[in-house]
N, C-alpha and C positions, 0 to 999 in steps of 0.2 A: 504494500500500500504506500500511495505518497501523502504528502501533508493535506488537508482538508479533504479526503477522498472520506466518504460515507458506505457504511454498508447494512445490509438488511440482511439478517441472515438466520440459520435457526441452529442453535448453539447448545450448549451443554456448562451452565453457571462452576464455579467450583469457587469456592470463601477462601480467601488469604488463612494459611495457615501461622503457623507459631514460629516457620525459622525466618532467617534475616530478612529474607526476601519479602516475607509476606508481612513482617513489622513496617520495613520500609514502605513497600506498599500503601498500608493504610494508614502512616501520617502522611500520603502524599493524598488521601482522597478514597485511592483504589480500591474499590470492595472485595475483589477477586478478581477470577480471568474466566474468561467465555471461550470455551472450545468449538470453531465454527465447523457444525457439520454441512452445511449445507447452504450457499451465499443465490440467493432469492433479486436480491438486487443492488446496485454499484451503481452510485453519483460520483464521478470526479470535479476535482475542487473548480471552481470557476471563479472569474475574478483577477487580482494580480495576481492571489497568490494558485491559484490554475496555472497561469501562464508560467509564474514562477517554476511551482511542480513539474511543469513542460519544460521546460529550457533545462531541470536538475536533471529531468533525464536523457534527455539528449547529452549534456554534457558525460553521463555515465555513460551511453552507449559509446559515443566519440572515443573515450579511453577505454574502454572493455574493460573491465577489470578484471573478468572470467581468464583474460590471455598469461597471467603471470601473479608473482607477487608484487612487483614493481609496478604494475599498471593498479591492482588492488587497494597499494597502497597510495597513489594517485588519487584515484577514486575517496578516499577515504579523507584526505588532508585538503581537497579540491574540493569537492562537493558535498563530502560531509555523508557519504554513502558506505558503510560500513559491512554491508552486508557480506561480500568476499572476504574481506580480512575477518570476522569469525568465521566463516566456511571454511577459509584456508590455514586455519590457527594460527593467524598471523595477529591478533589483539591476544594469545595467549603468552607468545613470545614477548611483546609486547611489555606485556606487564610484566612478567618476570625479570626484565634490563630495569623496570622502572623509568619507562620514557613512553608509558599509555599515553601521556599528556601529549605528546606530539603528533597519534592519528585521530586527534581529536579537537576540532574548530574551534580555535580557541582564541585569547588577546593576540599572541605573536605572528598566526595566521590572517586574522582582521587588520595588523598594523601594516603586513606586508601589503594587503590588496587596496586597502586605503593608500598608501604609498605610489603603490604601481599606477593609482586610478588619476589621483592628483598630478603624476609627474604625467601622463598622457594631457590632462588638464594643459598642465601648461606647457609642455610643448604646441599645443592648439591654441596657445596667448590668450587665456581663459586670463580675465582678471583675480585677482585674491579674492577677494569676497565672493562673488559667486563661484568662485574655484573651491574654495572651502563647501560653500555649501552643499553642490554637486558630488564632489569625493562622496562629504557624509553621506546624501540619500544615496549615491551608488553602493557604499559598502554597506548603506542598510540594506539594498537589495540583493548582497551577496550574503550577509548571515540570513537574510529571508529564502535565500535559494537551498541555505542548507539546513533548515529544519529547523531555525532556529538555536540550536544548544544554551544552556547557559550559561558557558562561559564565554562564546560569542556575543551572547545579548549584555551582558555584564562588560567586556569590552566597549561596545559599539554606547553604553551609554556614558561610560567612561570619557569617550572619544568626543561622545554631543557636547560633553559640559565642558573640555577643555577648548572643544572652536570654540563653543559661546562663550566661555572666558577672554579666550583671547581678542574674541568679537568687541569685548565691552572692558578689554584692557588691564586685563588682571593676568594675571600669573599665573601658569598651570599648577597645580597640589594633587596628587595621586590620593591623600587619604580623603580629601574632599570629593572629587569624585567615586573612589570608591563610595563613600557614604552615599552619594545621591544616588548611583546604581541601584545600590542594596536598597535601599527605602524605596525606590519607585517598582523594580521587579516583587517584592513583597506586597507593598498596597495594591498590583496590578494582579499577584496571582499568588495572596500567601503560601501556598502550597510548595511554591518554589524555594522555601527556607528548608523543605526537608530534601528537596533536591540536590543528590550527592556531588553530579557537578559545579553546582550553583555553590554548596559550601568548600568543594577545594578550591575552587575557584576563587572567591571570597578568602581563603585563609592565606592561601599563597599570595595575590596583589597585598592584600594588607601586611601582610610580612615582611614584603620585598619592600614597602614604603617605609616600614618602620626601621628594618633590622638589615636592611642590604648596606648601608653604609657601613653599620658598625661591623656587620659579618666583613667585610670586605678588610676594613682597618684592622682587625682581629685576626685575619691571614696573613695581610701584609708585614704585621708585630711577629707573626708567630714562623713565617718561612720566607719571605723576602729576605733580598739580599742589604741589607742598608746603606752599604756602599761598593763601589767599583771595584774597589780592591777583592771584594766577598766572590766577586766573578773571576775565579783566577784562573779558572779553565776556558774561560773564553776567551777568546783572539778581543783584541782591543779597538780594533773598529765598529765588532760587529757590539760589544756590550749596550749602548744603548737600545739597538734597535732589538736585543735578547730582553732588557727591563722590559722595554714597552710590551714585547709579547707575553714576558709573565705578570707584569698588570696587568694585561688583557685575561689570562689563564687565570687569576686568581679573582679574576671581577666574576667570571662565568663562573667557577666552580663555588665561591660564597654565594651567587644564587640561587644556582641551583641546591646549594644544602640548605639553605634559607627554606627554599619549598618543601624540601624532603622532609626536615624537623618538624616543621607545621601542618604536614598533613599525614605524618606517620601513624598519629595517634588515631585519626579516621579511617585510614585504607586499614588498619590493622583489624581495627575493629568490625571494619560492615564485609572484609575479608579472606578475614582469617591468614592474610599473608603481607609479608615486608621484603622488601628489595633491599638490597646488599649493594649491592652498583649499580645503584640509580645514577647518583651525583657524576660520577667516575663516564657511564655512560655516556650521562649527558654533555660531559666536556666533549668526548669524542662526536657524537652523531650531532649536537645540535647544532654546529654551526652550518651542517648541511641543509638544515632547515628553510633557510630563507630563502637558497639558490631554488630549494627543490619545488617551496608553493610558488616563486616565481615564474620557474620554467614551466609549471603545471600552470599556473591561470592563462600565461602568455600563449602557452598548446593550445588551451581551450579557445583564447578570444582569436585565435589565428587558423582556426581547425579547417574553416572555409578554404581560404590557403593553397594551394595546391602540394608544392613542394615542402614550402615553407611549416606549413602548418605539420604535416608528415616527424617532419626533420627535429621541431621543437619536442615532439611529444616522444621522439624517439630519446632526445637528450634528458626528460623529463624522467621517463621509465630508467635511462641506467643508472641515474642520480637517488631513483628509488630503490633498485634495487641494489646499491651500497646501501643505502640507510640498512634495505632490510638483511644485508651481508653482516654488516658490524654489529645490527640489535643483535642477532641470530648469535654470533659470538659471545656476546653479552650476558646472553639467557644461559648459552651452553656451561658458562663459568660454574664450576663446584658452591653450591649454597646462592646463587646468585638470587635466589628466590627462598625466604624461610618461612612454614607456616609457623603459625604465632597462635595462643589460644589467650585475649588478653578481655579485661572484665569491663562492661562498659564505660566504667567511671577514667578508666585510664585516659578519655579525649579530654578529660579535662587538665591531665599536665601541660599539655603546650602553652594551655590558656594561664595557666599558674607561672610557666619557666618565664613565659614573657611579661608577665605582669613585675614579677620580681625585676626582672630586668630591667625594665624601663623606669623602677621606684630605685634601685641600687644604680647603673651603668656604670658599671666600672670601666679604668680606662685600659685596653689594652697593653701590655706589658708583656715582653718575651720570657722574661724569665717565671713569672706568675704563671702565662699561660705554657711554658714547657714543664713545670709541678703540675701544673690541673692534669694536663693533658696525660703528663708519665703515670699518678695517681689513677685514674679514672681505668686508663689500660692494664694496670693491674689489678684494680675491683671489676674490670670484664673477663682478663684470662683466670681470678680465683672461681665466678662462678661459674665460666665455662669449663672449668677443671672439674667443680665440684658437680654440675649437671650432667658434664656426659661423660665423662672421662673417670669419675672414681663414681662408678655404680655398681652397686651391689649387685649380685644374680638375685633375678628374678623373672616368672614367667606373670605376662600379665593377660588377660581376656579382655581384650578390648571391645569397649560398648560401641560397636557399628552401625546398631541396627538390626534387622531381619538379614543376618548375615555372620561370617566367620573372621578374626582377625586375630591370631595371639601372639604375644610381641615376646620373644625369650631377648636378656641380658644380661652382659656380664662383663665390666667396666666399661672400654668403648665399645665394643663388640653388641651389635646388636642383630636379630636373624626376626623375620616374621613371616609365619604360618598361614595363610591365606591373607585378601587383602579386603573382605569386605564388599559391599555393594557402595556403588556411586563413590562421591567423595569426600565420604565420612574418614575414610582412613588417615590421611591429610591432619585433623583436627585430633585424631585421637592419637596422632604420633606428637602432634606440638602438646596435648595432654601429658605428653611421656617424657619430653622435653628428646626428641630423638632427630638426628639433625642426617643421620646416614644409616644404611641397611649393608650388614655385610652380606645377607643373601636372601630371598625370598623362597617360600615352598609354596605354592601350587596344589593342594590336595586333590581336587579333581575342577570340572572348566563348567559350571554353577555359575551365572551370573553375581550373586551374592558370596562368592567366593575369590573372585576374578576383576568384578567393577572398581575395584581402586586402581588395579596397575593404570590405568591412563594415569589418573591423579597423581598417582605417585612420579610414572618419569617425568622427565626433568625439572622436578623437584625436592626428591629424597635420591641424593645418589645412591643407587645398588651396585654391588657387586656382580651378582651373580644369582639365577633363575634356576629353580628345578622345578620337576612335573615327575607324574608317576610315568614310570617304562612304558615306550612305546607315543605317551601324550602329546610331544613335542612337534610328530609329523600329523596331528589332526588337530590344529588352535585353529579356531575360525580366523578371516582375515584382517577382521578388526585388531581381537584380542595380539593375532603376530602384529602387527604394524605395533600394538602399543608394548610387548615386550623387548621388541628392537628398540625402540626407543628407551626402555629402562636398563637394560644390560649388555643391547649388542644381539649378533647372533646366535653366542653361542649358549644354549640350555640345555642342562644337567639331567639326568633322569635317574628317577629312585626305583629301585628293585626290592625285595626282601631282601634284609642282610647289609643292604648298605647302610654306611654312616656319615654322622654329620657332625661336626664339632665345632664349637661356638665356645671360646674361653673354660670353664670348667664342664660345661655343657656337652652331653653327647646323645644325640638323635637320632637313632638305628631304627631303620624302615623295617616294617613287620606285615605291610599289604601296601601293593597287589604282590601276586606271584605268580605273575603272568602278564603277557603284555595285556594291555588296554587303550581304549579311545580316550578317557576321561569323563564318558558324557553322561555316566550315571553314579547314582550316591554311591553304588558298590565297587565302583573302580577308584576308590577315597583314599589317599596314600593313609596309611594309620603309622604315628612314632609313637615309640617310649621313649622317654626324655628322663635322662638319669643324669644328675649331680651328686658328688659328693668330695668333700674338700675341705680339712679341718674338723672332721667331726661333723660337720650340716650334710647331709642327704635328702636326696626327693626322686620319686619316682612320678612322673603324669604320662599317661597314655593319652594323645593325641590321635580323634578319630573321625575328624573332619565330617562327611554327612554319613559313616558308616552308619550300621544298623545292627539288631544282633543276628542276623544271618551272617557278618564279615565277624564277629566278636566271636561267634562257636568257632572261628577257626583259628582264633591269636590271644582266648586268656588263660589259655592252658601255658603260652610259652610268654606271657606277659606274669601272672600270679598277683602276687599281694603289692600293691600301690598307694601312695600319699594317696594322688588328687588324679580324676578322671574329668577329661573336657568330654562333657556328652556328646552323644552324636545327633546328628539332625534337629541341632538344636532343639534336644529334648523330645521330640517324638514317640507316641503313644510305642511305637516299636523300636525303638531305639537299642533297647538291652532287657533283658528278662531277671528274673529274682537270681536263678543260679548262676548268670554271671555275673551279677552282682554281690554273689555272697563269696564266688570266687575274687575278684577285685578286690573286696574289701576297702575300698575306698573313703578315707577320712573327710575329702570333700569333694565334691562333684557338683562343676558347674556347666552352665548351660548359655548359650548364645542367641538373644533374641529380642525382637523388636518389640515395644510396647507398643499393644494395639493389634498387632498382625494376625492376618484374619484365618492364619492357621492353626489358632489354639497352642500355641508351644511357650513354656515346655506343657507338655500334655499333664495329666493331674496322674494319670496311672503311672507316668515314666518317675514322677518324684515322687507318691510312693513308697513303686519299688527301692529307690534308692536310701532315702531315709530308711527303710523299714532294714537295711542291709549296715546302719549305724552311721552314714555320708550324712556329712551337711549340707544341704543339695541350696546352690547359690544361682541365680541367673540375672544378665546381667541390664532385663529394661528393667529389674528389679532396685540393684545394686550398682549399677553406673561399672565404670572398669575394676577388674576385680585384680588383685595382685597376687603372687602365692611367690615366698620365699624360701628357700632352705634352713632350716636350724636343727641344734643340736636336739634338741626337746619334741623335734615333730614341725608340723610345717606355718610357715607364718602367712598368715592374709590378713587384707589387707583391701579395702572395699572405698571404692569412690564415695558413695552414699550411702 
């Protein structure tokens, strides 16, 4: 659909549920979503903004954006048409560099086309006054062509108040216009205050007004050279023209962390993830920015053209696709992307760090800020020493969902057992505070088993992938495309008898034994997981969606056990009394979604288990459950 287009159609209502999305949602208005089964009738928009919607698309056909990522991403910073770059996961890359901000219309997109529109102005010997006024209505009808956003409209009113400023003689002020922005898009469409763009948008300008000087001065104190002599490795002709480039270098990169600090607290929160090399990025790729929306408008206004127009949009697309060469490098980086699991009060630091700030402003000092700076770095490497690096063993049952996911560790070493449905897994590794996977298992190829690995690659680096014997040559073709992406091509397969070793941990496959497809619960790789070290021991049988038709053939050569992860997530068939009296299992948990319309865990399955002296745990009950080794028998340890 394009902007003002209407539709009549007969649909399927569904309510804003309870996660982010659907919070968001309804402070913005949105009751729910309408599933259109069946579209009865279509008005396109008429008017300017018809014509508008006509010319965006035209301009999209003109660039194709279907032909490449380079043209996609065209499309995307030109016209404000985004649809290709999520098809081609190119806003997923994106975000992981931390430079979303750039396929997205925003101030520095609006300044260039105003730019480009006025100097055609006056080359035409347009006078200044009406030369101003014309830019402006022009580049209102280029944020009008691209759907509005709100960081464009937030621009573009920014832009009204400083001509009429200067119309009426005063002095351009960024925090004053900022203010008149924000008060008129609010009184025009309150709604827009919950609107995500609208507030980074909003936090970065006001940042960059306030705190770009001082970030800038605060670099300069802290890694410039102070004098000529500091440059001794440069040739003495070229030193000045080296200062000027690194006060260019350190004017870019204090903006861009300007922005990153002020809006980390929001993106962390509405998504669960923080970029590593945002800032770093943005040194590199943004100065390609301007070349790139300029050679993209100039393709577009020239597309008529013969030759001309051709040759532009060709110089346009290779300009995009460097950007999208160097994000792509960007993203690939180790950690370049960290999920985060932070509570919502946390958006309120930024708004605290800068208040402080602005009542104290200290004056920058090198020697001050080289103690902050050394201090600070080592209250980051203790608790990153003490979160991921000195951890105890422990196996944890991760609360996924109507799904499987259980995370075994042992100092840094960390290995996890299925990955879950969708992309829960993600939040419940930043729950774990788990930043890399030495290997993934695979039990069998269950959607609710299998649905994280997208989520997971390139953003929890793996090691390394196993599947039961035989699984590797029958992964559907989605599922392969998203294990190349987590580990490569090479994947491990498990037989009876093989083993798996994780720090003190050892996981010896006991099913199948025999090859397999994966594509049923009985083809369920099953481990026992034995530790023992110092005195702490634990035995857990690990049995994925087994059932007890695979359990008569492995508790004879399993016997007596701490802790049993049930199977099928607790299933009325799951296991019977006598393997359970055989087990002997102290505790016995279960993995499943609250709500789900399969009844699990079943009431017979726990029970039998209880009645067999298990304390049977499951985890939409109990949130993630933990079980540790100790001398006395085994420790848990329960989210809720």
């Amino acid at each position: 659909m394009t902007r003002g287009e209407r539709l009549r159609a007969i649909g399927r209502f569904s309510p804003n549920g309870s996660d982010d999305w659907g919070v968001s949602s309804r402070s913005q208005g949105i009751a729910g979503r309408i599933r259109a089964v069946r579209i009865t009738e279509r008005w396109h928009a008429g008017g300017v903004v018809g014509v508008l919607a006509g010319l965006r698309e035209g301009v999209v056909a003109r660039i194709a954006p279907k032909r490449g990522e380079g043209r996609a991403l065209l499309a995307g910073i030109v016209a404000g048409d985004r649809r290709e770059l999520k098809a081609q996961g190119l806003s997923d890359v994106f975000s992981a560099a931390g430079l979303s901000h750039l396929v997205a219309v925003s101030g520095a997109h609006l300044a260039i086309a105003h730019a480009l529109v006025e100097g055609l102005l006056l080359c035409a010997g347009v006078p200044c006054g009406p030369r101003r006024v014309l830019a402006l209505g022009l580049s209102a009808l280029f944020v009008l062509m691209c759907s509005c956003p709100a960081s464009a409209v937030r621009a573009w009113v920014m832009l009204a108040s400083s001509v009429a400023g200067k119309g009426a003689g005063r002095r351009g002020h960024a925090p004053s216009g900022l203010a008149i922005a924000g008060s008129l898009m609010c009184l025009s469409d309150p709604f827009c205050a919950c609107d995500l763009g609208f507030q980074l948008s909003m936090l970065s300008v006001a940042s960059l007004s306030l705190f770009g000087p001082y970030a800038r001065a605060t670099l300069n104190a802290l890694i410039a050279p102070r004098t000529y002599r500091e440059m001794r490795l440069t040739p003495r002709p070229l030193r000045p023209h080296m200062a000027k480039l690194g006060r260019s270098v350190r004017s870019s990169l204090a903006a861009s962390l300007v922005c990153q600090l002020s809006t980390w607290a929001v993106v962390a929160v509405t998504f669960g993830r923080v970029s590593t090399v945002g800032p770093i990025a943005s040194l590199a790729v943004g100065p390609l920015l301007s070349p790139l929306v300029l050679a993209g408008l100039v393709a577009c206004l020239l597309a008529a053209v013969p030759v001309v127009g051709g040759l532009l949009l060709a110089v346009a697309d290779g300009l995009a696709c460097l950007v999208v060469a160097l994000t792509r490098q960007f993203a690939a980086l180790p950690f370049s992307s960290v999920a985060v699991v932070v509570p919502r009060w946390v958006e309120l630091l930024p708004i605290i760090v800068a208040l402080l700030l602005l009542a104290l402003w200290p004056r920058p000092s090198r020697r001050v800020l080289a103690r902050v700076s050394l201090g600070g770095l080592a209250v980051a490497i203790a608790i990153f020493v003490r979160l991921y690096v000195l951890v105890p063993a422990s196996v944890t049952v991760l609360d996924v969902g109507q799904g499987d996911a259980i995370l075994v560790r042992d100092g840094p070493h960390a290995l996890l057992v299925d990955t879950g449905p969708g992309d829960a897994i993600t939040d419940a590794l930043a729950r774990q505070h788990v930043l890399w996977l030495d290997a993934v298992i695979v039990t069998h190829l269950h959607d609710d088993h299998t649905g994280g690995i997208d989520d997971l690659a390139g953003l929890v680096p793996t090691g390394s992938l196993y599947v039961g014997e035989g699984v590797s040559g029958s992964l559907p073709e989605g599922l392969g495309r998203d294990a190349d992406r987590l580990v490569g091509s090479g994947i491990g397969e498990l037989c009876a008898g093989d083993e798996v070793r994780l720090g003190g941990f050892t996981m010896t496959c006991l099913w199948p034994r025999e090859v397999t497809d994966g594509s049923e619960n009985e083809d369920s790789v099953c481990l026992l997981l034995t530790y023992g070290e110092g005195g702490a021991g634990l035995r857990m049988l690990l049995t994925g969606d087994a059932e007890s038709n695979v359990l008569d053939s492995i508790v004879s050569q399993v016997g007596d056990i701490d802790v049993l992860k049930v199977g099928h997530h607790g299933s009325r068939v799951s296991l019977d009394g006598g393997q359970a009296a055989v087990l002997r299992a102290e505790v016995a948990v279960a993995s499943a979604g609250e709500g789900n319309s399969y009844g699990h865990p079943a009431p017979e399955c726990v029970e039998t288990l209880e009645g067999s002296g298990a304390w049977f745990l499951c985890t939409k009950d109990h949130g993630d459950v933990t079980l540790s080794p100790g001398e006395r028998g085994v420790g848990v340890l329960c989210e809720r």
